[in-house]
C-alpha positions, 0 to 999 in steps of 0.5 A, spaced: 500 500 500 502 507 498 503 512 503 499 518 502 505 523 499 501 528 504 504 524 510 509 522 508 512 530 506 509 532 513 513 528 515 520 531 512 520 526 506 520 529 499 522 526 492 518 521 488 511 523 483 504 522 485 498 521 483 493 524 488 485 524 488 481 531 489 475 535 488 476 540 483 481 545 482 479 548 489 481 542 492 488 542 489 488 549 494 486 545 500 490 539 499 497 545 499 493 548 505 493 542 508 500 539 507 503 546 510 498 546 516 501 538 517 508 541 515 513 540 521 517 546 519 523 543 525 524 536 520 523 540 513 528 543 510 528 550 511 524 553 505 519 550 502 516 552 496 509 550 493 508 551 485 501 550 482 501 548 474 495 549 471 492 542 467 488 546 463 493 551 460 497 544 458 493 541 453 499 542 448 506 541 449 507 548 446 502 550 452 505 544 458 513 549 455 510 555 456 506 554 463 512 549 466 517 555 464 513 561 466 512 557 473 519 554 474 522 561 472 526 558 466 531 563 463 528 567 457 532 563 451 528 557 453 528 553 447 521 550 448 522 543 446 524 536 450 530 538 449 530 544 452 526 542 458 530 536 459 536 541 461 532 546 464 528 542 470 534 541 473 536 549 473 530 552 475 531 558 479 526 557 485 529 560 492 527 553 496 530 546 498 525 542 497 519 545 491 513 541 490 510 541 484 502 540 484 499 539 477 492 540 476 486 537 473 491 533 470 489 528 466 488 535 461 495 535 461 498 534 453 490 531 452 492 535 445 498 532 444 501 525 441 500 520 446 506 518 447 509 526 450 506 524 456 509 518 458 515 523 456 513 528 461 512 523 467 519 520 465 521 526 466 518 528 473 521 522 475 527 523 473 528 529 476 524 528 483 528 521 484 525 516 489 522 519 496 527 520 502 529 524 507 533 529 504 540 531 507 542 539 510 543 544 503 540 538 498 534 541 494 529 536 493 523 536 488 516 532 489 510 532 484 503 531 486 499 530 479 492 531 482 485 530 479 479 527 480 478 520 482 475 517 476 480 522 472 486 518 476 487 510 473 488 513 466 495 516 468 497 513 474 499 507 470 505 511 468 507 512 475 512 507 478 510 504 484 
């Protein structure tokens, strides 16, 4: 059985890709509301920072490269390509430890693109989150929590690694 990525980040342990059943793109603000009033700020790294990437504005993958670098803040040369957001997920400039990435509605994520394109962006996530761990002074971890409705979930969660 998996923990609940919610528990497990209150408890200091961040890394890994996550699917996540909400209600809407209201519950997704409640879920980040929750996980901070669960947060231990005493075993969580210092700063911690919560990123909302809207599903909807990432139908495309021309859509998924403008939100993902308008959100990470990526340099301005940008390729806006799998290439180019391979290199730059691993140098975004967020001031934070540990950043949490929270997708939402995301099977609306490259609903418009060749199907195969998400299988690449969940690779990768994963690449890039590593697996769940709780991270040493000064490592900057990445956690990816892609929410969306319950019955929305067994269509992408069979890409996620157990």
């Amino acid at each position: 059985m998996t923990q609940n990525p919610i528990e497990m980040i209150a408890g200091g342990v961040f890394g890994g890709v996550y699917a996540v059943p909400v209600d809407g793109l209201a519950a997704a603000g409640r879920l980040v509301a929750e996980l901070y009033h669960k947060l231990d700020l005493a075993a969580a790294p210092p700063r911690v920072r919560t990123l909302h990437v809207r599903g909807s504005r990432c139908r495309t993958s021309a859509g998924l490269f403008d939100e993902l670098a308008a959100v990470l803040q990526f340099p301005a040369y940008f390729g806006g390509n799998w290439d180019a957001l391979h290199d730059s997920l691993y140098d975004f400039q967020v001031p934070a430890d540990a950043v949490i990435l929270v997708f939402s509605d995301f099977s609306q994520v490259l609903s418009q693109a060749k199907q195969e394109e998400l299988g690449w962006l969940v690779e990768e996530l994963t690449e890039l989150c590593g697996s769940a761990h709780t991270p040493a002074q000064g490592e900057r971890t990445v956690t990816a929590l892609l929410t969306d409705q319950a019955e929305a979930l067994p269509a992408f969660s069979g890409l996620l690694a157990v």
